[in-house]
C-alpha positions in Angstrom: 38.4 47.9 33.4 36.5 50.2 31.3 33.3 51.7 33.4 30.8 49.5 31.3 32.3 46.3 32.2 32.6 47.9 35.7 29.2 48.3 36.3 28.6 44.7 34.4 30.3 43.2 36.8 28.6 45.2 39.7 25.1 43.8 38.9 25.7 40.2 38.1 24.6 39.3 41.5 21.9 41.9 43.3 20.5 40.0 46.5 16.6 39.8 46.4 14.0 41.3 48.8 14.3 38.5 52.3 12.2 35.8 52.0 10.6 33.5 54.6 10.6 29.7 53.2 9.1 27.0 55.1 9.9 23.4 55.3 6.7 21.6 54.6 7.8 18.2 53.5 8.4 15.9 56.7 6.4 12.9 57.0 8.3 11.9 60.8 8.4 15.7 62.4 6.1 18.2 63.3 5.8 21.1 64.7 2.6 20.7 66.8 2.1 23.8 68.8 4.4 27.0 70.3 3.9 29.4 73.1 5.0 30.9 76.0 8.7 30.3 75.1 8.3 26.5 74.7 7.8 24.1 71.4 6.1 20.9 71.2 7.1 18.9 68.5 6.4 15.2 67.5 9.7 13.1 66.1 9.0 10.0 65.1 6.7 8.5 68.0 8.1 10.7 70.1 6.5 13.9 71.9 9.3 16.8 73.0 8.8 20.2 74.8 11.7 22.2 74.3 12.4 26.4 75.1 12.7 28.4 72.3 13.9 32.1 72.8 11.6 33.4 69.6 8.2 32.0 70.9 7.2 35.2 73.2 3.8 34.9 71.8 1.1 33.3 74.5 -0.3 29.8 74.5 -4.2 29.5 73.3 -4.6 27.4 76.4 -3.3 29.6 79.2 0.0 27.5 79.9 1.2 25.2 81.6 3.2 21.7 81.1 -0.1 19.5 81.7 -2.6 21.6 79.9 -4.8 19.6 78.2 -3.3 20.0 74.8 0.4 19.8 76.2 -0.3 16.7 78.2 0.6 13.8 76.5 4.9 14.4 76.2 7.4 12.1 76.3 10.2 14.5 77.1 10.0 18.0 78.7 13.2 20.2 78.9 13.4 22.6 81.5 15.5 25.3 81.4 17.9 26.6 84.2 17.7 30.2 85.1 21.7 30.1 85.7 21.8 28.7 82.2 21.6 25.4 80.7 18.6 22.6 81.8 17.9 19.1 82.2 15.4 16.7 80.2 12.6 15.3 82.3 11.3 12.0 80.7 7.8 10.3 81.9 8.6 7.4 79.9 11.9 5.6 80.0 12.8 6.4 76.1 15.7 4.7 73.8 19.1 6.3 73.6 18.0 7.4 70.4 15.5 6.6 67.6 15.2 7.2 64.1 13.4 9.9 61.5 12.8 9.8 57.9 12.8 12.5 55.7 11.6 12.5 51.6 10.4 9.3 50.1 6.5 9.8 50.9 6.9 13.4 52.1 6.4 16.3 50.5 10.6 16.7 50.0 12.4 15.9 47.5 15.9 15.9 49.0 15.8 12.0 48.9 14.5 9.1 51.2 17.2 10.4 54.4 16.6 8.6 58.0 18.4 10.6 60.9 19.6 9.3 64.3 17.7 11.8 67.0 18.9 11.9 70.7 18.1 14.7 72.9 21.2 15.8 74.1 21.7 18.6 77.4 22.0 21.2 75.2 18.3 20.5 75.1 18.9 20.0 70.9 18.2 16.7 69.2 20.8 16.0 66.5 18.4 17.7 63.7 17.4 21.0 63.0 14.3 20.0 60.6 13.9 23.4 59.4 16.9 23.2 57.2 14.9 20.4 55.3 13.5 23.4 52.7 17.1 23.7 51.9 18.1 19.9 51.2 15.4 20.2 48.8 16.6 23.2 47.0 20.2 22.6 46.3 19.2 18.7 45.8 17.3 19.8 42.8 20.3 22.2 41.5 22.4 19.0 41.9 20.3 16.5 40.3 19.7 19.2 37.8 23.4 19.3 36.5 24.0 15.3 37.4 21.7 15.1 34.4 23.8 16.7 32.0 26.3 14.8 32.9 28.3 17.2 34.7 29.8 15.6 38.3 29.5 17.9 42.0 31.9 18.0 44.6 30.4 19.9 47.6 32.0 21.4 50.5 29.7 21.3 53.8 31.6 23.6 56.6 30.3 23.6 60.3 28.4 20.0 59.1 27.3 19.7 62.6 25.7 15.5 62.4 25.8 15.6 58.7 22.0 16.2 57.5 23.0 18.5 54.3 25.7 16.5 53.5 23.2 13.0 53.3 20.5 15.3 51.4 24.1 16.4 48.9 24.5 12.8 48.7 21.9 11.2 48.0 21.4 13.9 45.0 24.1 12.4 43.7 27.1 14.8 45.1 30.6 13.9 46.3 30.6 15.5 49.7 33.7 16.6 51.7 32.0 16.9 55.1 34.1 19.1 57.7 33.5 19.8 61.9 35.5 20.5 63.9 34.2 17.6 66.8 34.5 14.3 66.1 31.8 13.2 67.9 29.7 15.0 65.1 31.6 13.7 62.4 30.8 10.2 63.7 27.1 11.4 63.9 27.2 12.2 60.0 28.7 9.1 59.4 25.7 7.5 61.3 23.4 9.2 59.2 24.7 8.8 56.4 24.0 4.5 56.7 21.2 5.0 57.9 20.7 7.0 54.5 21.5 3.8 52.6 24.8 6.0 51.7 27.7 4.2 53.1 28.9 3.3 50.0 28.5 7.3 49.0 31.6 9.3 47.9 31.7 10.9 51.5 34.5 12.6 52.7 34.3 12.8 57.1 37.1 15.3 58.2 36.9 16.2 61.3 39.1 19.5 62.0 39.3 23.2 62.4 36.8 24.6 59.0 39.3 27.9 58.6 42.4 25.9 58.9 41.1 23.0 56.8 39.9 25.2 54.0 43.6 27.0 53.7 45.3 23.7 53.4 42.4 22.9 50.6 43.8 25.9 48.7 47.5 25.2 48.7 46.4 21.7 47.5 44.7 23.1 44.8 41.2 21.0 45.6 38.0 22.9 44.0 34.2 22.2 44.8 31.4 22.8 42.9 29.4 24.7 46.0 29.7 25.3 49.4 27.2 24.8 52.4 28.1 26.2 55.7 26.4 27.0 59.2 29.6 28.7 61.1 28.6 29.4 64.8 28.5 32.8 66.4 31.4 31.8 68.6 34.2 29.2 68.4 37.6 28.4 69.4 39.8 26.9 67.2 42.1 23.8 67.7 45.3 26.1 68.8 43.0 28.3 71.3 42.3 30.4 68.1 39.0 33.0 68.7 36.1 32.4 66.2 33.7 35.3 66.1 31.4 35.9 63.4 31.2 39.2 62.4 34.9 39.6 62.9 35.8 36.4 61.0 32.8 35.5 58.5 34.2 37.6 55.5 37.6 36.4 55.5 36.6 32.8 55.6 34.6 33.7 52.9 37.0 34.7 50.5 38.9 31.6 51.1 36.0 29.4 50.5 36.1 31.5 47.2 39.4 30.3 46.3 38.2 26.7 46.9 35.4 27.4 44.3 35.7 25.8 40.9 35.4 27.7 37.8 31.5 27.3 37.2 30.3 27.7 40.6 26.8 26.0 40.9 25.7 27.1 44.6 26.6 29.1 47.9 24.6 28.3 50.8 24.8 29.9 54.3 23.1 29.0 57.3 23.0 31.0 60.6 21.5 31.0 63.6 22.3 34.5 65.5 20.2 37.5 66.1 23.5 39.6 65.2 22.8 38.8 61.7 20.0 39.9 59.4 19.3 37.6 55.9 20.2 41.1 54.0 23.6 41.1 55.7 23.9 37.6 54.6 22.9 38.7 51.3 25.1 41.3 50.8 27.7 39.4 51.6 27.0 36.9 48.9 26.7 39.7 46.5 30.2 41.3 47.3 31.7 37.7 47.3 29.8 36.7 43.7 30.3 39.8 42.0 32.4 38.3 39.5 29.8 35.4 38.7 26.8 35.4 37.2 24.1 34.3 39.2 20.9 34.8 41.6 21.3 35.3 45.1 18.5 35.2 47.4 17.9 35.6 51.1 15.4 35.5 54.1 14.5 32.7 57.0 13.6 29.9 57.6 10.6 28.5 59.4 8.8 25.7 60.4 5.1 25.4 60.0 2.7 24.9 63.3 0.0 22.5 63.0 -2.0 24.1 65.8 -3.0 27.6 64.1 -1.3 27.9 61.0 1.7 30.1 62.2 5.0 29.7 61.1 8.2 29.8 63.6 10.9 31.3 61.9 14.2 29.3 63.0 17.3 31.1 61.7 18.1 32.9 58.5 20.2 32.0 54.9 21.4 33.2 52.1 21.8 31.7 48.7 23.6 32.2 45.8 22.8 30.3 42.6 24.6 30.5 39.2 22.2 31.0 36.4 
């Protein structure tokens, strides 16, 4: 290669200065307040206090589980100082309930409703955040639907299946792989409740490394590729996930499984051990050979109380164009 195409090639794809983006759109969630390590946040009808590790900032009403604005929950979690917790619930509350998310929002990822049930990992089933991201690759999908051009998207680590709905409903064929089933069944869940189960959904429930080798020996191709792979895993053979040892390779696979005119490349994380610019830079290294935008940063959640935004995890994003 002649050293003009060389450094061609080197600057199809620079990562962008991080970004914080914020997901503004839900008409059933909201962040109402944060302090002193703990969230309250409305679902639905439903008021939760939950510990998150980022919120070291103090509370504007001196603290405390029955302050006067932190009164009126439905669920409190408390958390264990050997690790893990336990919900405490002042009013006997259904096994789960339902959220919706687009159609009289501010999103535009599409009119989604979501099963929520608070589970002893103190999560719900949702990470609401993420809803700034349905709406951006929903608009790259809708945007090539209309020019008549069909998208097959691969979601890895799909978790209960929210990005693949929001692919969905866009108009996407979705292969949707985790590696539990019980999350699978989740998405699937969702995914009716979505009006989508009539929606060209594939539910695989399997190891994401070994499921995307066998994709590449069949010779299947997607269109773009969502993932949010964990810090830690174990595979189904007692195989060792860790991410910074194991992120890169997957990631030339997934390259493999790319099609030829790549629309999108989406990664979620949700470790301190990596920074959006490493995220970034791993885009760009992977991309070099496409043309295209990549962009990088976190993502937050607005707080109704005072205008701050808690920042949730981190992406990156590449984007042909």
């Amino acid at each position: 290669m002649s050293a003009d195409k060389q450094q061609k090639s080197d600057t199809l794809a620079q990562p962008a200065r991080p970004a914080l983006i914020v997901a503004g759109g839900w008409r059933d969630y909201q962040l109402l307040d944060c302090g002193m390590g703990m969230k309250q946040e409305r679902w639905g009808d439903v008021t939760l206090v939950r510990p998150d590790p980022q919120i070291i900032w103090p509370r504007r009403d001196g603290g405390g589980a029955d302050s006067a604005d932190w009164k009126n929950w439905d669920g409190y979690y408390h958390r264990h100082d050997t690790g893990g917790g336990r919900w405490e619930f002042r009013r006997p509350l259904p096994d789960h309930w339902k959220i919706g998310y687009g159609a009289g929002g501010a999103g535009n990822a599409g009119n989604l409703v979501f099963k929520i049930r608070p589970t002893s990992f103190k999560h719900t089933g949702l990470f609401p955040e993420q809803a700034v991201n349905w709406d951006w690759f929903s608009e790259k999908i809708r945007a090539a639907r209309a020019h008549g051009r069909e998208v097959a998207v691969l979601n890895l680590f799909g978790y209960t299946g929210a990005a693949t709905c929001a692919a969905a409903a866009a108009g996407a064929s979705v292969c949707h792989v985790d590696a539990a089933e019980g999350m699978v069944k989740w998405c699937r869940e969702n995914a009716t409740l979505s009006g989508l189960e009539a929606a060209p959904i594939r539910y695989i429930a399997d190891d994401c490394v070994k499921f995307v080798r066998r994709e590449i020996k069949r010779g299947r191709r997607y269109d773009a590729i969502i993932m949010d792979p964990p810090t830690f895993g174990r595979g189904s053979g007692g195989e060792m996930w860790k991410l910074e040892d194991h992120l890169w390779e997957l990631l030339k696979e997934c390259r493999e499984v790319l099609s030829d005119a790549p629309l999108f490349f989406l990664i979620n994380a949700y470790t301190a051990r990596l920074s959006p610019t490493v995220v970034a830079n791993l885009l760009g290294e992977l991309m070099r050979d496409a043309r295209g935008t990549i962009t990088g940063g976190e993502v937050g959640l607005p707080i109704r109380r005072d205008g701050k935004v808690l920042p949730c995890g981190i992406y990156g994003r590449w984007e042909a164009g």
